[in-house]
VOTIBA-129068 format. One record per residue: residue number from 1; x, y, z of N, C-alpha, C, CB in turn; residue in one letter; chain. Coordinates in pm, whole numbers, always signed. Glycine has a CB too. Layout:
N
num/n_px/n_py/n_pz/ca_px/ca_py/ca_pz/c_px/c_py/c_pz/cb_px/cb_py/cb_pz/residu/chaine
NUM/X/Y/Z/X/Y/Z/X/Y/Z/X/Y/Z/A/A
...
END
This chain:
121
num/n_px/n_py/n_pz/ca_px/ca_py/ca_pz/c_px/c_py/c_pz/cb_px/cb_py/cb_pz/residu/chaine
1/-1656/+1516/-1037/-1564/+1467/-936/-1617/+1510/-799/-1419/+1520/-960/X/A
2/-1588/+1391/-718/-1658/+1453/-570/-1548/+1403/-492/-1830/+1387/-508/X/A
3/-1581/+1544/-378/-1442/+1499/-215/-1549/+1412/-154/-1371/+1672/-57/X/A
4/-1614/+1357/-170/-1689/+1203/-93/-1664/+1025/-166/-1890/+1232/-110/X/A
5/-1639/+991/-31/-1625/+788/-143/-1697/+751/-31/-1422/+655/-179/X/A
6/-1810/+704/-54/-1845/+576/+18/-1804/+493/+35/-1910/+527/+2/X/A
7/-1827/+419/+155/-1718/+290/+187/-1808/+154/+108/-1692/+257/+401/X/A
8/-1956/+182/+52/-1986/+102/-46/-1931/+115/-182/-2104/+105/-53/X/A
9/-1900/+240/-235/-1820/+232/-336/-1684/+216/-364/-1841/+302/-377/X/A
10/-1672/+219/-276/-1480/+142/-247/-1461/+5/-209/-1387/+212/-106/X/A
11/-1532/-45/-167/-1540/-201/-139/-1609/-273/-289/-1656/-233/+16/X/A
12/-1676/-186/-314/-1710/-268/-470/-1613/-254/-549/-1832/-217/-560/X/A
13/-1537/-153/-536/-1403/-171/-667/-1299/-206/-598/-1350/-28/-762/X/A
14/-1297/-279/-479/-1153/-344/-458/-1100/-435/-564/-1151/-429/-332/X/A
15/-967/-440/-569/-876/-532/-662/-839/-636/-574/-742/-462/-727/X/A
16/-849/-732/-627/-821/-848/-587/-675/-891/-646/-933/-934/-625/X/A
17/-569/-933/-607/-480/-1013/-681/-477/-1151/-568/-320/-925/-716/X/A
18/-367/-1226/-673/-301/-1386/-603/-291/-1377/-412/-89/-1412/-679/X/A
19/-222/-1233/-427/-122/-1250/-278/-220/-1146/-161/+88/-1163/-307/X/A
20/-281/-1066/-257/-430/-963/-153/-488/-881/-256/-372/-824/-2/X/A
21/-516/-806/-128/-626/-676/-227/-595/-557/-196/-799/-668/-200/X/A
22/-680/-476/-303/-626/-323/-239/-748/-262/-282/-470/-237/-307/X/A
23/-756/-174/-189/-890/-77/-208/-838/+48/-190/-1020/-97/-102/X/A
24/-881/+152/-304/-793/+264/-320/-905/+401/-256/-737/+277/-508/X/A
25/-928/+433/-178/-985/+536/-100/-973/+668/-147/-935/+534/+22/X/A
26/-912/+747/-158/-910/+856/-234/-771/+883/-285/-965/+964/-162/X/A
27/-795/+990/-416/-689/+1020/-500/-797/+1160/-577/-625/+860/-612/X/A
28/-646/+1169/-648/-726/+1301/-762/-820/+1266/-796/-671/+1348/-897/X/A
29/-855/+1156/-874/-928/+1114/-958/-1086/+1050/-872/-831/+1011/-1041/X/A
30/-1046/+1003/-735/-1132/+949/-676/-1222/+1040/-597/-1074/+860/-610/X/A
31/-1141/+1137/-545/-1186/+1245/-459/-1150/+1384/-476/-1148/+1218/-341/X/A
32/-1069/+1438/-549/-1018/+1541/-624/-917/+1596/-489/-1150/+1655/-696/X/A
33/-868/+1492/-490/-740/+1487/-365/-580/+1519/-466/-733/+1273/-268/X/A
34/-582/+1622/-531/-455/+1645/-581/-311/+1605/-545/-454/+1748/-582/X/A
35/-312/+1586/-415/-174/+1582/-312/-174/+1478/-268/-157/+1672/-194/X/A
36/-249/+1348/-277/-255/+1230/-154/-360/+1139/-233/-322/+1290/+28/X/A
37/-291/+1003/-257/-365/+871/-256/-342/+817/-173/-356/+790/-340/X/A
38/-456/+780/-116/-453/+667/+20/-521/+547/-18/-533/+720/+165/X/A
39/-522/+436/+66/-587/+334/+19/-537/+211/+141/-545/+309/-149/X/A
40/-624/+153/+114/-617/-46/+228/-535/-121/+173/-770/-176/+231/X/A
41/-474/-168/+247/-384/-292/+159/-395/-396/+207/-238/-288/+145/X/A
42/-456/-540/+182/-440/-681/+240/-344/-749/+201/-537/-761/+221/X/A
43/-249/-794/+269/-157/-881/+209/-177/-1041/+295/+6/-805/+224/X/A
44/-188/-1152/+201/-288/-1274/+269/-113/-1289/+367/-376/-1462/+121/X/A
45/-201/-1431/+447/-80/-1468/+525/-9/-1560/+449/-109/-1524/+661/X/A
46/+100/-1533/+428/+232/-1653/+390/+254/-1612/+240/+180/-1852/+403/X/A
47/+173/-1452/+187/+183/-1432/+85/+320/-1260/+65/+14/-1433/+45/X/A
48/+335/-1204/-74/+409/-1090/-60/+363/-1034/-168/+552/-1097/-49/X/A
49/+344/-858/-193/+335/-812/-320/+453/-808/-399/+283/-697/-318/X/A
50/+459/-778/-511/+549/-806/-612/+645/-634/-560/+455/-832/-804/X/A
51/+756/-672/-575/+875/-537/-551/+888/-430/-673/+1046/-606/-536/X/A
52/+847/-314/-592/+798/-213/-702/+845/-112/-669/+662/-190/-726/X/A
53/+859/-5/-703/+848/+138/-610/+775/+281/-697/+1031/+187/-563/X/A
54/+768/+364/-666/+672/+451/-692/+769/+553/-712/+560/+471/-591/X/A
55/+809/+569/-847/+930/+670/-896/+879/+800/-871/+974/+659/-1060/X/A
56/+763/+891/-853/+788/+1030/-827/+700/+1091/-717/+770/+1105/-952/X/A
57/+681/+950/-633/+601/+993/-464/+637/+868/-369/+390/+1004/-469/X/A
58/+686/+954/-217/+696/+918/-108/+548/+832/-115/+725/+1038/-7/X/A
59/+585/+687/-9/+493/+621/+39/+514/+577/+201/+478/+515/-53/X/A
60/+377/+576/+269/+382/+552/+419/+326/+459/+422/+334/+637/+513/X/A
61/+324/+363/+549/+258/+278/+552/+226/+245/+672/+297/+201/+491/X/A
62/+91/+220/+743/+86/+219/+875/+12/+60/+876/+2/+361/+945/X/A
63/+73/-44/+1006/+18/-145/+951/-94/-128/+1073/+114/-286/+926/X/A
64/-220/-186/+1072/-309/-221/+1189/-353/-351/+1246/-412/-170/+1168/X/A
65/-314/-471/+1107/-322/-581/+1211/-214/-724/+1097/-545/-625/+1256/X/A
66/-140/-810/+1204/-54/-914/+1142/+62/-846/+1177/-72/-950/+984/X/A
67/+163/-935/+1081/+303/-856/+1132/+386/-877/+941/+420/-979/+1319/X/A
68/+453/-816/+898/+491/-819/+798/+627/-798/+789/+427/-755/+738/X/A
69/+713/-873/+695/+853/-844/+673/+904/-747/+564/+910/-963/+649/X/A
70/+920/-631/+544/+977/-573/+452/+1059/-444/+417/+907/-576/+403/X/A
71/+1109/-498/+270/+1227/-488/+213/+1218/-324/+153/+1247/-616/+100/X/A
72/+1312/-255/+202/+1325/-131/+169/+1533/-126/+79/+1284/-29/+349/X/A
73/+1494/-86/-39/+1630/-132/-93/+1701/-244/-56/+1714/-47/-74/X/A
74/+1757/-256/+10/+1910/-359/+15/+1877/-392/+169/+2104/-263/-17/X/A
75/+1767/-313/+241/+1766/-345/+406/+1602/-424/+421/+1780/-162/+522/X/A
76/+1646/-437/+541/+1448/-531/+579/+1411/-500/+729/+1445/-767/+575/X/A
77/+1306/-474/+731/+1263/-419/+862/+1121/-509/+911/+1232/-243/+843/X/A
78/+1117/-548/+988/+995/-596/+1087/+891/-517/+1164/+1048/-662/+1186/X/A
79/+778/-533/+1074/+660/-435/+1091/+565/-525/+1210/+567/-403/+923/X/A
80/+516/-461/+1312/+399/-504/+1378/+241/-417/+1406/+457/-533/+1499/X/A
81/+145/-442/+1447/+71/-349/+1446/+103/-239/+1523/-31/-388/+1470/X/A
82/+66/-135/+1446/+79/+13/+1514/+226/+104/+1425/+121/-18/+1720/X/A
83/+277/-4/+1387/+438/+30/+1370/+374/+135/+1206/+586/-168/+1338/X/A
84/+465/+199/+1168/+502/+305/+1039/+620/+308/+980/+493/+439/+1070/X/A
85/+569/+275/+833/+720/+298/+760/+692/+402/+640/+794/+135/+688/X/A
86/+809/+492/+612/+823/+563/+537/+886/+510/+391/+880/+648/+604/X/A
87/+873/+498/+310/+976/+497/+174/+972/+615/+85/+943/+375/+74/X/A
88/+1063/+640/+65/+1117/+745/-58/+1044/+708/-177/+1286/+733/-96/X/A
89/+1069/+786/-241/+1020/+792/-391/+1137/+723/-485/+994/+961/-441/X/A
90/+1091/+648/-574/+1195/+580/-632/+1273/+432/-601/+1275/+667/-621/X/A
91/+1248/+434/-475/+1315/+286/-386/+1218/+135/-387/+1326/+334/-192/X/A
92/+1312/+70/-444/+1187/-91/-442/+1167/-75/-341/+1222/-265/-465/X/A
93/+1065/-159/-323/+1029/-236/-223/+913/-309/-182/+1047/-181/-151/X/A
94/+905/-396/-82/+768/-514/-118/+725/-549/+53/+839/-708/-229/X/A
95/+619/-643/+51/+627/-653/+204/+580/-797/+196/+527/-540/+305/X/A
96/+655/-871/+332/+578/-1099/+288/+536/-1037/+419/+714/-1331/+274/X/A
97/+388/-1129/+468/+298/-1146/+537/+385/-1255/+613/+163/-1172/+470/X/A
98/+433/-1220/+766/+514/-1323/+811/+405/-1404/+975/+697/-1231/+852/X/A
99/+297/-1318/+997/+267/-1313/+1089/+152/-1454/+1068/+238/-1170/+1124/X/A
100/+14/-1475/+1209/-37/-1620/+1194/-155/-1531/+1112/-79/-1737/+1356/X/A
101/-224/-1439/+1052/-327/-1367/+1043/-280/-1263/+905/-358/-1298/+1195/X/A
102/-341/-1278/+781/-356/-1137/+702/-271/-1004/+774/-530/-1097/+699/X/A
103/-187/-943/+683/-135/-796/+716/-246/-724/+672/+7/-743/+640/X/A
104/-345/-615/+735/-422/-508/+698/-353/-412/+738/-549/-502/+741/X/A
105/-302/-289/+615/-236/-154/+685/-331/-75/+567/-23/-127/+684/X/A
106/-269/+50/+592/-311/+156/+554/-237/+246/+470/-344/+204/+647/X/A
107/-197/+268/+336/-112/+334/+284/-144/+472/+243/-72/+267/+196/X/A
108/-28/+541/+214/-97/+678/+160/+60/+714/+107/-189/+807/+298/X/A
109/-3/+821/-46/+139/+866/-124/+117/+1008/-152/+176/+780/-276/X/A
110/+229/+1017/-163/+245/+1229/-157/+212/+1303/-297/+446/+1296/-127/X/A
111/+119/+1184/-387/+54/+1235/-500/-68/+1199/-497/+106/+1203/-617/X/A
112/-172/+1273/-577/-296/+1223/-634/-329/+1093/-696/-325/+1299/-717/X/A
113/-178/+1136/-823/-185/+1027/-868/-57/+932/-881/-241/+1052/-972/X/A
114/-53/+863/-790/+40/+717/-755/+101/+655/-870/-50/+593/-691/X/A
115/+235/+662/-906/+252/+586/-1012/+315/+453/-922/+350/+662/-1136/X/A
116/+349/+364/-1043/+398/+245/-1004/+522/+150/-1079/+284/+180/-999/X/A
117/+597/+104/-1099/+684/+54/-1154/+753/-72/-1076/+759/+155/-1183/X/A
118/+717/-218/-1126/+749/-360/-1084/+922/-351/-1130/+637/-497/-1181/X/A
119/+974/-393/-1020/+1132/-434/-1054/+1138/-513/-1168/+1208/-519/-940/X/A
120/+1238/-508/-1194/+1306/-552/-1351/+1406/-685/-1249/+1439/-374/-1469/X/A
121/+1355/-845/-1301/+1446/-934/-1246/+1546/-942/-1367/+1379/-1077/-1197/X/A
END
C-alpha cells in the first residue's frame, strides 16, 4: 500500500456510468488514508446520480464548475461553483446537473472506506 496515486493511475480506473464518472483519489485502500476518501465526481449536463446515502460517514462536496440541484432528505439546495455542501451520514441524497456545462466537484467522506446504499423506491 502506498500514500502516493498518480493522476495516471486514477484516470485509468475512472468509472464511468450512464449519468458521469467518478474517479476515486485516495482511501484506505488506495492510499492507506484510514480517515478520508476523496474523489472527482462528473455529473453530465441534464443528467443525476441515483439517491443514495452513505450510512456510517459524513460527505462534503465542493462543486468547481456547472451548477447542480440537490436533494438533501426532504429539502433541495442550489449549488454553484465555489459553493459546499455538507451531508450527514445516513441521509439520501443525489444531485441533477441543472447548469449549460457538466457539474465537476470534488467529494470527500469521513472514512477510508465509503460505504454506499441506493434508496429503496
Amino acid at each position: 500500500m502506498s500514500n502516493f496515486r498518480s493522476a495516471a493511475d486514477a484516470a485509468a480506473k475512472t468509472i464511468e456510468d450512464g449519468w458521469g464518472t467518478l474517479t476515486w483519489l485516495a482511501s484506505e485502500v488506495l492510499t492507506a488514508s484510514p480517515g478520508l476518501t476523496l474523489g472527482r465526481v462528473v455529473i453530465r449536463k441534464g443528467q443525476s446520480n441515483p439517491r443514495h446515502c452513505h450510512p456510517t460517514c459524513e460527505e462534503v462536496l465542493y462543486l468547481l464548475r456547472g451548477r447542480l440541484k440537490h436533494s438533501i432528505g426532504d429539502q433541495s439546495v442550489d449549488l454553484k461553483p465555489g459553493d459546499t455542501i455538507s451531508i450527514p451520514a445516513g441521509v439520501f441524497h443525489n444531485a441533477l446537473s441543472v447548469g449549460d456545462e457538466d457539474a465537476d466537484m470534488i467529494v470527500a467522506y469521513s472514512s477510508g472506506r465509503r460505504d454506499f446504499q441506493l434508496e429503496k423506491s
